[in-house]
C-alpha positions, 0 to 999 in steps of 0.5 A: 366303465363297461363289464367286459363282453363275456366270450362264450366258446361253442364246441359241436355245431349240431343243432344244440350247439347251433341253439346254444351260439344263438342264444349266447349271442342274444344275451350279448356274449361275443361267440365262436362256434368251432366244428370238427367236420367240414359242415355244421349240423353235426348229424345233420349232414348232407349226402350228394351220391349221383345226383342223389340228395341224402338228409344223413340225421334227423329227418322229422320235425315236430315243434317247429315253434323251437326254431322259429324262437331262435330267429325271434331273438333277433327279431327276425322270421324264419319263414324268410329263411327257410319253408317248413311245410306240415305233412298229411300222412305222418307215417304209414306202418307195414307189419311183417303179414302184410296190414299197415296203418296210415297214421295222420294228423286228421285225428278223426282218420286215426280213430277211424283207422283204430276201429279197423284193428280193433273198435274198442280201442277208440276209447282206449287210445283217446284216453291215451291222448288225454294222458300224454297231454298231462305228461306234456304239460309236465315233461315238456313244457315244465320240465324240458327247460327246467336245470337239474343240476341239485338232486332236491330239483329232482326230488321236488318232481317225483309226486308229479311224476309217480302221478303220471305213471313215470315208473311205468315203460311207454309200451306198458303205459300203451297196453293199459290202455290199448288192447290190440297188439298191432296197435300198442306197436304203433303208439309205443314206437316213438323212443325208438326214434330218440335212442329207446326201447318202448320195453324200458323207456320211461313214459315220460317219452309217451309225451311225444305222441301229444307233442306231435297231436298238438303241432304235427310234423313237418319237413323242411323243403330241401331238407334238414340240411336247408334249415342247418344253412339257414340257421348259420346264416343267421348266426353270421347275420349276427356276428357269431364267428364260425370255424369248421374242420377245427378239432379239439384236443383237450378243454382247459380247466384251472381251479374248477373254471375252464378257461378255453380249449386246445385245437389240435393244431396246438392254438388255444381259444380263450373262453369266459364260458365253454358249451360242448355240443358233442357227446358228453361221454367222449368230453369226458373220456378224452378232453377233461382231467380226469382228476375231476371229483367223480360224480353219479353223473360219471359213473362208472362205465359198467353203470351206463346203458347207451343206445341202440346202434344204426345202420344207415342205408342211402340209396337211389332208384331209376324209378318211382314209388310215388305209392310210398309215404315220405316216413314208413315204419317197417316193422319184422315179425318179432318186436319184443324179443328183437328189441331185446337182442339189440339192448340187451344181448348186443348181437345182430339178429337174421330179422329187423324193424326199418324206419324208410325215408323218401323225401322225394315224395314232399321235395323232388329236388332229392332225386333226378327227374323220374327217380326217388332218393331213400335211406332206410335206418335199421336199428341194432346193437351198439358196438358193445356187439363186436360185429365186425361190419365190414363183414355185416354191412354187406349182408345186412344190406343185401338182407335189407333190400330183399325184404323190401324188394319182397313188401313195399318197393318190389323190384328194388333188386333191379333198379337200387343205385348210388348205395352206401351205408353207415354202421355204428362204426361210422358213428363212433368215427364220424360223430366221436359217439360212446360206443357207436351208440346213435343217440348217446345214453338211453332214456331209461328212467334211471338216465333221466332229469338229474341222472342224464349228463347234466347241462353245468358240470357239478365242478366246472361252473362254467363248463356246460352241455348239450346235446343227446346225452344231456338233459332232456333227451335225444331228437330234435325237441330235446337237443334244442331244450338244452340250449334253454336249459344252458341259457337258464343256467347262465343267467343265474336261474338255481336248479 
């Protein structure tokens, strides 16, 4: 006689919960896949406006390694499915008076371009790099995998942590060891690529400048949009059943076990184990009892800091800029005090940072012959704000584009077609995220490791997550890492 196959249930089809169905599946559960909009990738969708290609999400890979495990499982090839292709310049910066910084992955070309602002800080930045390769090894490749669902699993890593200077921010472990001011801008920018600001970040984030050194950063040939495609037929190659435009209502829990979840047309899914991909937050709000026995991790609102917004610019232009790098980092003439009008005081400031993507200059496929295809993300506050954006969407636009138009792409006003914008309304609506945040809860050091939503609810043994807002962290690396981390937990590893 054999055990009954476990059904393992997966709520959320962005990258965690696609990792999540394939990792299941590989350990022999039978798995459903269910996602409230019309395609998987959660923020990974796709854009078409015009003849204009749009990647909505995530735009940057940095460990490819992570996707190519997932069609290992099945002793398959990624490449079979997908062309991932490494890019030579990584971004190029653009300060507000008109200086930039090409960063590559020829480190030889960064020192170079470091001498430029300041000789002395060659030094300095090689021995950052030595630096964030210590928190690598300990953050991403011991920790990022790790369960941290016991308060003693924390307290084992705090000797390790205090050693790599954890209490420290990423902008202020950058100034110990940078002197110019331009620089420590450029090599403190990454958690506002995963949700945080470089003033109050822990440096544990710092990993992600050894994270990139040590397997570049890539782009997906047709997009972020191709890899989702890519990974679902894998799923369906493997017999994973997936439903789209399927909402959840409520996730059923009797005797601290969860036995499925309701749709909102009123069917119940039965399920051995549920894995909720969305953000956890909303899980909690709106589809669990709220009769669960409160834990640190649900703490009370007013404990939480969440992410920045993001408001989206997509749009297309009937000409080219084939002077343009495929990322940009657009940085205004205040830093500090902008970061902290977005974190802190919730208001929509006059001036802004941007981060530009064009695709076209690696994929022409995004945009009609001789035109290009951008979006331009600009952060700000979260909805804690209460900007209205019917009225600010169309002037921080107009803002936007007379900026750029003025610096990088002049004659923009002119030739900018097929515009649309999303705002942290759109988050909260689209995606269901706390708040309109564009990356769950921060990553401050008091929402890291056990103090981020856990990957196993402390009471519901059987109800996991993944995801932004979970351990490890927003981006990429991080969603995936949280399927690992789920998969641990399944298969009885304590933490």
């Amino acid at each position: 006689m054999t055990d009954k196959v476990p059904h393992t249930l997966v709520i959320g089809g962005g990258f965690g919960g696609i990792a999540s169905a394939l990792r299941c599946r590989a350990l022999g559960h039978k798995v459903t896949l269910v996602e409230r909009l019309e395609k998987l990738g959660g923020r990974a969708q796709v854009f078409e406006r015009e003849g204009f290609r749009h990647d909505a999400g995530p735009t940057v890979i940095t460990a490819p390694f992570m996707f190519e495990e997932l069609f290992q499982l099945f002793n398959k090839d990624l490449a079979q499915y997908a062309d991932i292709v490494p890019l030579d310049t990584w971004y190029e910066f653009y300060f507000n008076d008109g200086k930039s910084f090409t960063y590559k992955g020829d480190l030889q070309h960064t020192l170079e371009e470091i001498a430029r602002f300041e000789p002395a800080d060659v030094a300095g930045y090689q021995a950052l790099l030595a630096l964030s390769k210590k928190i690598f090894n300990v953050g991403f490749e011991q920790l990022s995998a790790q369960p941290f669902t016991q308060f003693s699993t924390m307290l084992k890593q705090v000797p390790a942590l205090i050693r790599l200077q954890s209490y420290r921010t990423v902008y202020g472990l950058v100034s110990r060891y940078i002197r110019n001011e331009y620089l420590r801008k450029v090599f403190s920018v990454h958690p506002l690529l995963v949700g945080g600001n470089p003033y109050t970040t822990t440096s544990i984030y710092a990993l992600i400048h050894y994270l990139e050194r040590q397997w570049g950063i890539h782009f997906c040939m047709g997009g972020t949009g191709a890899l989702v495609a890519a990974l679902q037929t894998l799923m369906r190659e493997e017999g994973i059943s997936i439903q789209t435009q399927c909402d959840i209502d409520q996730i059923l829990v009797v005797d601290q076990r969860t036995t499925g979840a309701v749709t909102s047309q009123g069917d119940v899914i039965q399920a051995d184990n549920v894995i909720f991909n969305g953000d956890a937050p909303h899980a909690y709000h709106a589809l669990l009892p709220q009769t669960l026995k409160r834990q640190r991790i649900r703490r009370p609102e007013a404990l939480t800091q969440y992410s920045m917004g993001l408001y989206v610019l997509y749009f297309g232009t009937r000409r080219q800029y084939s002077d343009i790098a495929h990322h940009t980092i657009w940085l205004g003439p205040r830093h500090k005090e902008l970061l902290q009008d977005i974190f802190d005081h919730h208001v929509v400031p006059d001036d802004f940072s941007l981060y530009l993507h064009r695709p076209t200059a690696t994929d022409p496929s995004f945009a009609p012959e001789g035109c290009e295809s951008f979006y331009v993300l600009c952060p700000v506050s979260n909805l804690k704000s209460g900007t209205d954006w019917q009225i600010e969407g169309p002037r921080l636009r107009d803002r936007i584009v007379a900026a750029l138009d003025a610096t990088i792409l002049p004659g923009l006003k002119s030739t900018i077609c097929a515009e649309f914008w999303m705002t942290p309304e759109d988050f909260k609506t689209q995606y269901r995220s706390e708040h309109g945040a564009g990356f769950s809860i921060a990553p401050t050091l008091t929402q890291s490791a056990y103090f981020r939503y856990h990957n196993r609810d402390p009471d519901v043994s059987n109800l996991y997550f993944t995801g932004a807002g979970t351990h490890p962290g927003a981006g990429l690396p991080g969603v995936l890492s949280s399927a690992k981390v789920v998969e641990r937990l399944m298969t009885g590893v304590r933490s």
